[in-house]
C-alpha positions in Angstrom: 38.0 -60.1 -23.6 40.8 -58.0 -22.5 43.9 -58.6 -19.9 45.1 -55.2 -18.0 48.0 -55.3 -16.3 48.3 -51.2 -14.8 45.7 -49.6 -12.4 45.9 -46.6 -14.5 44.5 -48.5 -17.7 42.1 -50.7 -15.9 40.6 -47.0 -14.7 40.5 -45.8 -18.2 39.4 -48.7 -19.6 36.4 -48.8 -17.2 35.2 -45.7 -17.2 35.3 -45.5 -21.4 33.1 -48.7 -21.2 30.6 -47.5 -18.6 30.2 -44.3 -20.9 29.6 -46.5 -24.4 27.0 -48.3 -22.1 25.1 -45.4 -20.6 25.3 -44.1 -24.0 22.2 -46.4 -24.9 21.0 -46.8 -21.4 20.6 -45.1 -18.1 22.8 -46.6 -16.2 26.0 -49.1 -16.7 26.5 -52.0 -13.9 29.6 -53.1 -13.2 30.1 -56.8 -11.6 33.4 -58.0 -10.4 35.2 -61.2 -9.0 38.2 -60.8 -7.2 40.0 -64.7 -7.5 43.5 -66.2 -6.6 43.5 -67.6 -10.0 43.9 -71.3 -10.7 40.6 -71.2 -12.0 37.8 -74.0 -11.7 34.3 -74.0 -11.6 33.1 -71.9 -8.5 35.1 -68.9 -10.1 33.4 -69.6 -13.4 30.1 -70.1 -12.1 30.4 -66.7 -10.1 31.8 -65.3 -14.0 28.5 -66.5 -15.6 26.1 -65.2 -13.0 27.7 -61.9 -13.5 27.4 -62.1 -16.7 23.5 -62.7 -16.5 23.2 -59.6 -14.1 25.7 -56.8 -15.0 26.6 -55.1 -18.6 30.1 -54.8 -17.6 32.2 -58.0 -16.2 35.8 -57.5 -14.4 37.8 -60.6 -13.0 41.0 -60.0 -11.1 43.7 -62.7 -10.7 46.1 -61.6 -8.1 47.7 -64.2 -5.7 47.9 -61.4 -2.8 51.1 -61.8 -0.3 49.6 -59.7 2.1 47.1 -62.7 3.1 49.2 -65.7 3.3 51.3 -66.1 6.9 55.3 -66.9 6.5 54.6 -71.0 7.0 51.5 -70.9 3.9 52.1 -71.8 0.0 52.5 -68.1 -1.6 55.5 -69.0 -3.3 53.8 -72.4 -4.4 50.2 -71.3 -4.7 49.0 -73.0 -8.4 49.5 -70.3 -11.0 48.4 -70.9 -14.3 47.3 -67.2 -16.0 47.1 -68.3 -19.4 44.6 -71.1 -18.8 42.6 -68.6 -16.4 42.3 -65.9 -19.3 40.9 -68.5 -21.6 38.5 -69.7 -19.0 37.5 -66.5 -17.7 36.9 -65.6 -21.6 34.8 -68.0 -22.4 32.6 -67.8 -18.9 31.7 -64.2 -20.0 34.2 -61.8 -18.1 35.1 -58.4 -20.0 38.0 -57.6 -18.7 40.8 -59.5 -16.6 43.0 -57.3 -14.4 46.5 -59.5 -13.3 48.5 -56.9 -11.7 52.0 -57.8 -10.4 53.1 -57.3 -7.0 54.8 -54.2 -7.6 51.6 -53.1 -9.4 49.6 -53.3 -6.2 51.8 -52.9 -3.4 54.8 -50.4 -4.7 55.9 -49.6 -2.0 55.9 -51.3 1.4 52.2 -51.1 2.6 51.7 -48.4 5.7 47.8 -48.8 5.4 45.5 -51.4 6.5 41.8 -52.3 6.6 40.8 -54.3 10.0 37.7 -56.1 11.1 37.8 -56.7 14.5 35.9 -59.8 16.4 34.6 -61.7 12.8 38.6 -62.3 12.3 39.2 -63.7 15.5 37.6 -66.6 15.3 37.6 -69.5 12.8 40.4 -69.5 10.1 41.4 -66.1 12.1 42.3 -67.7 15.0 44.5 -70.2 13.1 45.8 -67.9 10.4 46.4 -64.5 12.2 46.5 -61.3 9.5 44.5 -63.4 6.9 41.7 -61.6 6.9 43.6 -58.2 7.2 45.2 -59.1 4.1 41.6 -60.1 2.6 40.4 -57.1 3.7 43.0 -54.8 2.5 43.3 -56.1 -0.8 39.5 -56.1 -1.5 39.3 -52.6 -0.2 41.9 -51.7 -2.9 40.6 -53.8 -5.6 37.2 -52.0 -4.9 38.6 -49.0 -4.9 40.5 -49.5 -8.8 37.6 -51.5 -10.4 34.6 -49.4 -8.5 32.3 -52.2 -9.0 28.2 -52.2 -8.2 28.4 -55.7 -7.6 31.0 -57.8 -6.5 30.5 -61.9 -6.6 32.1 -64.3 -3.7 31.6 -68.3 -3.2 30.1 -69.3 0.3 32.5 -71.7 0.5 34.9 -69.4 2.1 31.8 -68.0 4.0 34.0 -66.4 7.2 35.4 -64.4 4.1 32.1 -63.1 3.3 31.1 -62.2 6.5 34.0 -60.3 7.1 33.8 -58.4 3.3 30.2 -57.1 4.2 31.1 -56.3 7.4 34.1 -53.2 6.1 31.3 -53.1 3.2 28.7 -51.9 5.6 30.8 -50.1 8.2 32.5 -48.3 5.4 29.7 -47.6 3.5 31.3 -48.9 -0.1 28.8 -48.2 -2.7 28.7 -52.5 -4.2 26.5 -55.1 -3.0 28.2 -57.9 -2.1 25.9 -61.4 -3.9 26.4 -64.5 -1.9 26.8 -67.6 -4.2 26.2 -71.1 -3.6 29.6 -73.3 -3.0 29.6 -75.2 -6.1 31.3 -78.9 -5.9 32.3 -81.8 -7.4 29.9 -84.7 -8.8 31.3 -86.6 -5.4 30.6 -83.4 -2.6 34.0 -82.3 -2.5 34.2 -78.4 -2.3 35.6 -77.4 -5.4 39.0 -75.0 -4.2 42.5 -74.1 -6.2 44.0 -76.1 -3.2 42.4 -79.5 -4.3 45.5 -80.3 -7.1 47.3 -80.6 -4.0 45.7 -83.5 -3.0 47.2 -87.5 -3.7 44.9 -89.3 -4.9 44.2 -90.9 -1.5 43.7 -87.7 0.6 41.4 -86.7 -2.1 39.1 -90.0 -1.8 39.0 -89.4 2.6 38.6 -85.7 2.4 35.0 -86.8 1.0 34.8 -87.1 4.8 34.0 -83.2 5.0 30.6 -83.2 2.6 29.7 -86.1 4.6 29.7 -84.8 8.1 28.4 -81.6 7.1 25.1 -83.5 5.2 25.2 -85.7 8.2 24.8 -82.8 10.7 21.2 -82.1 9.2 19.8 -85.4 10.7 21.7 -85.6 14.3 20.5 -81.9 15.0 17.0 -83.3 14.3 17.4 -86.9 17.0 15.7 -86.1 20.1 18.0 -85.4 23.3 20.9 -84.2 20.9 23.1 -81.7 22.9 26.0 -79.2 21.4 28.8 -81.7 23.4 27.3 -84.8 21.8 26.8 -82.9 17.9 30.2 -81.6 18.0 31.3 -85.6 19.2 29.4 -86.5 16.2 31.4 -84.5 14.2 34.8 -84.6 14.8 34.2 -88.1 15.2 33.2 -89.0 11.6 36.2 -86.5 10.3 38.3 -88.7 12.3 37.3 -92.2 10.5 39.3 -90.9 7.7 42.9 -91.8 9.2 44.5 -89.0 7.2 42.2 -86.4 8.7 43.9 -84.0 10.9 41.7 -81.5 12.1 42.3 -77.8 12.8 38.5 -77.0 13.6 35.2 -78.3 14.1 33.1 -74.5 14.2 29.3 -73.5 14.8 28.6 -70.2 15.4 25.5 -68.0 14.1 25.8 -66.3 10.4 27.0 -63.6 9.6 27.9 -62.6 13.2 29.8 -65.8 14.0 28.8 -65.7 17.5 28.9 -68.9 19.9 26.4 -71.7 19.6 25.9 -72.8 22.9 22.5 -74.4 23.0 20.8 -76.7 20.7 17.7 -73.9 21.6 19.4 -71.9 19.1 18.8 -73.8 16.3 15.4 -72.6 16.4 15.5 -70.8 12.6 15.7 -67.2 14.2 19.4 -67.1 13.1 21.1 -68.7 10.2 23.9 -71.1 11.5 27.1 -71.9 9.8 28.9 -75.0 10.7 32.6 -75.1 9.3 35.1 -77.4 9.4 39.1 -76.8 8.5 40.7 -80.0 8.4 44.6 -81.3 6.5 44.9 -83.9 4.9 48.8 -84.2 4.3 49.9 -81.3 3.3 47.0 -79.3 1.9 44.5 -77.4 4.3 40.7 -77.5 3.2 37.9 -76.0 4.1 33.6 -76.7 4.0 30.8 -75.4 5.9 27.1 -75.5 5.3 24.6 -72.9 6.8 21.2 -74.5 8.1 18.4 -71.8 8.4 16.3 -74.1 11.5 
């Protein structure tokens, strides 16, 4: 495996590699992660499966300002590149691309890549410019790596929504392969943000899988109403006394539209419900998507 650190080599490096492929094949597929770093195992899992699929395998760890408001844990965010290489090594990845700051942005950005109505809702409503900064730096990172397939978690499934939305409207040539949220033996959602945790808020924010697994058998009691479901909800998050809530969500997937009526779980649209909840310090988030 190979760390890059420039653009300008990544781009070499890339398209040498896609020739030494295509000299023994017709054509060379590319598959890429973009991650935060802090690795676990929902970035290595996404590593592995594009290791399965592609002939070529990029990573990029880049802890992007333009995503985190002035109140968030940029300066904190877990960093720990040596250990991600190593990881990312043995999972399968080809290449690892860990730009620096000035590498990406050098000079002060004037451009920037917008999805209107997906971002408002959701983590966009209580993180305004997150998803602008998503969106930019995907757009740029798509743009350096020119990937045919690029590989996200659904635990961050507004994300998702939001990068095949600019991926359709924009018409980028990579298909964007949803993959499973992958979590701990207990439920937890595995996420960067967990080491965060005491050893406390770790044991009530257990509270999340629950209500979520819960959710499948109070949409199925007769007489349940949206009022009553969301009651059920918030009120389960709140037995764990160091839950504070930011939102209960359910809206239809991708288009994150309203759920009004329990008619609409009906299995004509997928439905997302996601939850954003502290506990202390630390901000998580979990959704599940029920088909009907």
């Amino acid at each position: 495996m190979q760390a890059i650190e420039t653009i300008r080599e990544l781009r070499a490096t890339l398209r040498e590699a896609r020739r030494k492929v295509e000299e023994t094949k017709r054509e060379a597929t590319v598959g890429f992660m973009p991650t935060l770093g802090y690795m676990h195992e929902g970035h290595l899992s996404l590593i592995r499966r594009a290791r399965a699929e592609c002939d070529i395998v990029v990573v990029s760890i880049f802890v992007n300002p333009l995503q985190f408001g002035p109140n968030e844990d940029f300066d904190k965010y877990p960093r720990d590149t040596k250990r991600d290489l190593q990881l990312a090594a043995e999972a399968g990845a080809d290449y690892v691309f860990v730009p620096s700051v000035a590498e990406m942005y050098p000079a002060p950005i004037k451009t920037a890549v917008v999805v209107r109505e997906l971002t408002d809702v959701l983590c966009g409503a209580s993180r305004p410019g997150h998803f602008e900064g998503v969106a930019t730096v995907v757009t740029k990172l798509f743009n350096i790596v020119q990937p045919d397939r690029a590989y996200f978690g659904m635990k961050d499934a507004q994300q998702v929504a939001v990068i095949e939305q600019f991926v359709a409207d924009l018409n980028m040539p990579v298909a964007i392969v949803r993959c499973e949220t992958v979590r701990e033996p207990d439920g937890l959602a595995m996420s960067s943000r967990n080491v965060y945790l005491s050893a406390e808020e770790r044991r009530q924010a257990l509270v999340l899988s629950q209500a979520l697994k819960e959710v499948e058998q109070w949409i199925a009691e007769k007489g349940m109403t949206m009022e009553r479901l969301y009651d059920r909800i918030r009120s389960k998050i709140e037995s764990a006394p160091l839950a504070r809530i930011d939102y209960v969500d359910i809206r239809t997937y991708p288009s994150l539209e309203p759920v009004t009526s329990m008619s609409q779980w009906d299995g004509s649209k997928p439905i997302l419900v996601a939850l954003a909840v502290k506990f202390g310090n630390t901000r998580l988030i979990d959704n599940r998507i029920f088909f009907g």
